[in-house]
N, C-alpha and C positions, 0 to 999 in steps of 0.2 A: 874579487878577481874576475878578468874578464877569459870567456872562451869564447873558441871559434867550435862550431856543430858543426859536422858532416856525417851524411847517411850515405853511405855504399848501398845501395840497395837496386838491382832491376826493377824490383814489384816496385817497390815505394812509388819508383818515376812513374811506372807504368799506371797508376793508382791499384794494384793487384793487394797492396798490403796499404795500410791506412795507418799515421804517424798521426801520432796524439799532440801537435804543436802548440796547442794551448794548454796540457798537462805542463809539459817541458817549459815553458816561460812561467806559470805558474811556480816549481817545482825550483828553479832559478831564481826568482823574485823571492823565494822564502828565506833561501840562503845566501840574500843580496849579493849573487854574483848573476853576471850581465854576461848575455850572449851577444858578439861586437861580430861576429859573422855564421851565416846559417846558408849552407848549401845541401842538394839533394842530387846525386852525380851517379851515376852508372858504374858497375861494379870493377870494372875494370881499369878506371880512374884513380882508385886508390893508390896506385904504383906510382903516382905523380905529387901524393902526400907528402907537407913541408912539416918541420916543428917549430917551425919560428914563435909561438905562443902554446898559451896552455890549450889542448882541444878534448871535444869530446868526439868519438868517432863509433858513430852508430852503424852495424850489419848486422845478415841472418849469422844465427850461433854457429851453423855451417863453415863461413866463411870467415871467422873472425882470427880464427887460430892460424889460418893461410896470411890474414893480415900483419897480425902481429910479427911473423917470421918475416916477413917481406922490408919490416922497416927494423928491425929486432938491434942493429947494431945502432941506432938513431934512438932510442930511446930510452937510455940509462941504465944502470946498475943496480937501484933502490924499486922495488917490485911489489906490490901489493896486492891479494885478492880478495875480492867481498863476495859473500854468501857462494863462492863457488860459479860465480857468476860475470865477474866484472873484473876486470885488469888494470889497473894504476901504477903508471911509470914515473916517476919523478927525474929532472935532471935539469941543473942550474936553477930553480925553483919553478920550474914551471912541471903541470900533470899533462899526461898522455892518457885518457880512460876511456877504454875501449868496452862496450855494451853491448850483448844483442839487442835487436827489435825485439825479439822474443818477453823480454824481461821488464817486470811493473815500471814506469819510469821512477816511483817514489821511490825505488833503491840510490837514485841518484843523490838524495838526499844527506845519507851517511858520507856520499864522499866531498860533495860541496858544502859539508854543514859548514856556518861561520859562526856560530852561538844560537841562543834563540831568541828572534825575533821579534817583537811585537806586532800584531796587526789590527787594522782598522777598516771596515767595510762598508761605503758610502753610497751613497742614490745620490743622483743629481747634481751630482758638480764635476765638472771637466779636468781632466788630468791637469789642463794648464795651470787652472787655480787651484789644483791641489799641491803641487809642486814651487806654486809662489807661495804658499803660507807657508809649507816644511822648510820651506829654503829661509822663510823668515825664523822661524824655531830656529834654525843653527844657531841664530845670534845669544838663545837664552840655553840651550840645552846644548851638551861638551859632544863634539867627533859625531854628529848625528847623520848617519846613515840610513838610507830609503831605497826602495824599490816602489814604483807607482804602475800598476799593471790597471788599464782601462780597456770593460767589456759591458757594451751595450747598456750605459748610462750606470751602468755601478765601478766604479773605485776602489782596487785592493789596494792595500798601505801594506808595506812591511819595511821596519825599522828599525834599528841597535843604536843605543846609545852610550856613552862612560858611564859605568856606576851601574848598568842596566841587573836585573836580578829578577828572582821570581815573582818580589811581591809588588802588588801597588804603588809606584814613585811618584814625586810632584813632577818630575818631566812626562812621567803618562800620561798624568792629571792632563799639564798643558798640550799635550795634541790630543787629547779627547776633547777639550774645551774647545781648541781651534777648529773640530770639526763636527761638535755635537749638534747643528741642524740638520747634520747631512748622515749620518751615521747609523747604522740600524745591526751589528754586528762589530765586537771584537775578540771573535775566537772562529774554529772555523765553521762554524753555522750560518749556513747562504739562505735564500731568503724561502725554501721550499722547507727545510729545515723548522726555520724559525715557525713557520706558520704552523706547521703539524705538532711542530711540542709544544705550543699556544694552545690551538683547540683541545690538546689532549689535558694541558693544566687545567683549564676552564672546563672541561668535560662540556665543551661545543660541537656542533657538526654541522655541515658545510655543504652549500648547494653550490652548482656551478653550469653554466650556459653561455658556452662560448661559442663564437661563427668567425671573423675575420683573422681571427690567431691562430684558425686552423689544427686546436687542440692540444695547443702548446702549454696552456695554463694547465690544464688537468694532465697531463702526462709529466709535466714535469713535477708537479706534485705525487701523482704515481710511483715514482721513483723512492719514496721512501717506501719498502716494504709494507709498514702497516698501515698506510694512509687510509686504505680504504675503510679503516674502522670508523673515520673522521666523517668519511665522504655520504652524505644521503642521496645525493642527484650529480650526475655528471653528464651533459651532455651539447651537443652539438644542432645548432641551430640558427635557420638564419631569417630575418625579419626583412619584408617590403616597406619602404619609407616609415624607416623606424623613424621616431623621435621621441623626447624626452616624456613624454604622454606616454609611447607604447611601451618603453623600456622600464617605464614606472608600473606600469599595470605589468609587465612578463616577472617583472622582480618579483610583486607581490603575487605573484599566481604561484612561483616557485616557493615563495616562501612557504604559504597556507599548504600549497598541494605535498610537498616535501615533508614538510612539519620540521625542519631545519632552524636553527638559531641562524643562522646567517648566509646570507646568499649574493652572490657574484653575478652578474648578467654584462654581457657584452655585445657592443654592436660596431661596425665600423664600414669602409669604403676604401677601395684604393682607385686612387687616381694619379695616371703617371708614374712617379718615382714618389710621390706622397701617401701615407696611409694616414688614413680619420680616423683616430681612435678613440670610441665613447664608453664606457661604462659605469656600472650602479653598483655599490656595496651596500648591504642595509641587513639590520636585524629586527625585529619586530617595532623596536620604536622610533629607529628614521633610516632614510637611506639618502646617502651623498651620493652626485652627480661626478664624474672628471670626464675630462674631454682634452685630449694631447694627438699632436700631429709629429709625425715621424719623418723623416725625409730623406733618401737611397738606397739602397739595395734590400729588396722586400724582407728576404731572410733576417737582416740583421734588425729592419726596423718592425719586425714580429717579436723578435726577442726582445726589444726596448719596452712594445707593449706589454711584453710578458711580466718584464722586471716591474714595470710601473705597475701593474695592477698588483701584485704580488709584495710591493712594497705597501701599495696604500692596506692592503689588506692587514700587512702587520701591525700597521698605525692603529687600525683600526681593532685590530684583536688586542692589542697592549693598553688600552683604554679600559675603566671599569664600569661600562655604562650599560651593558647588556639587560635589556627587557627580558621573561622570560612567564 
């Protein structure tokens, strides 16, 4: 089902309140309904609200009950409310659901549900060609349904099929097969996740020495609560004409000095709209090299570094080769 999003909000426009837009496309993509227009309009605007589609219409709780009265004769007879919180109008088939800012967006989830969907979570390959192999599965798998959500070199998939059900199907089979070089998650465990319940299976712990990501690797690992059990060394650091000689000797300095099974070291360069990005993964009995260049807006091509070292590392943790 397609909606249109609009936020009444002063703050919002003003940035006074801050709008979770990648939760909301997220949260959408799960229940393969597609947002077809997204506006963010000043509160007094709302009086100019059409129903010509299904919409979602975000404000402060303050103002929402002013809303609703304001269009009350436009929006049907069939009424619904979730947890005390949310408003759903139904009429001629389409919804009217009305939301504070206030409220988790994942409640939106009960009301968009469309079954439940499978998903699939990728490094390295382009929505484009994610979307021409799914588009080729239509031909072997019945009513095959997708949402393709792309962030910073990783690929969410989510998909419904005929016949779809709880357990393992040969049409599973066949889009894991069509994308098993690329794939490193199919449930929701992202790649900060995976790494920390790796080291904690393995009973490993983890050094880290980042400088051009600006701390993003280790913060975003952070974010699991108990990471730190994992963590022996975290820190920030930045090297003069580094090169594959110095980043081989800072690795092994971390190694021994930490007393860590395994350790991350990073170095890089931005030039221009380019960032050079080098780093070392290694446990006591060898350490691999990667070197990847990123290219437009720093922020975004920080996160790409982020995800790329963060993948290889799982590569590397799901391997049984550990010295010790």
């Amino acid at each position: 089902m397609d909606f249109k999003v609009y936020i009444f909000s002063d703050n919002v426009l003003s940035g006074l309140t801050k709008f979770d837009l990648a939760k909301l496309n997220l949260v959408f993509a799960r229940s393969l309904c597609n947002i077809c227009h997204f506006e963010i309009l000043p509160l007094e605007k709302q009086k100019d609200l059409q129903f010509e589609n299904s919409c979602v219409v975000f404000s402060e709780n303050e103002n929402l009950d002013n809303i609703i009265i304001d269009h009350y004769s436009s929006l049907g007879q069939e009424k619904d409310v979730v947890e005390n919180q949310v408003a759903i109008f139904k009429k001629d088939g389409q919804k009217t659901v009305f939301i504070p800012l206030e409220s988790d967006l994942s409640i939106l989830s009960q009301i968009l549900e469309n079954g439940s969907a499978s998903q699939f979570h990728l490094f390295g390959l382009g929505k484009k060609s994610v979307i021409e192999k799914l588009e080729s599965l239509k031909e072997e798998i019945a009513d095959l349904k997708y949402k393709v959500i792309e962030n910073n070199i990783l690929v969410d998939i989510y998909l419904t099929y005929q016949g779809q059900g709880d357990m393992i199907d040969d049409n599973q089979v066949k889009v894991a097969s069509a994308f098993k070089n690329y794939m490193f998650s199919e449930n929701e465990l992202n790649l900060e996740k995976i790494v920390y319940q790796l080291l904690k299976l393995k009973n490993l712990s983890l050094s880290i020495c980042e400088n051009v990501t600006k701390g993003k690797i280790i913060s975003s690992l952070l974010e699991n609560a108990d990471f730190s059990d994992t963590l022996k060394l975290a820190q920030i650091k930045f090297f003069e004409n580094a090169d594959n000689e110095r980043l081989h000797k800072e690795t092994e300095n971390i190694l021994s000095s930490s007393n860590c099974d395994l350790a991350v070291v990073t170095d890089g360069k931005i030039e221009g709209d380019s960032l050079h990005f080098v780093f070392t993964i290694a446990d006591k009995k060898e350490m691999h090299f990667y070197k990847c260049t990123f290219t437009g807006k720093l922020e975004m091509s920080i996160e790409m570094a982020k995800n790329t070292c963060l993948y290889h590392l799982v590569k590397k943790l799901r391997q049984n080769d550990f010295a010790f």
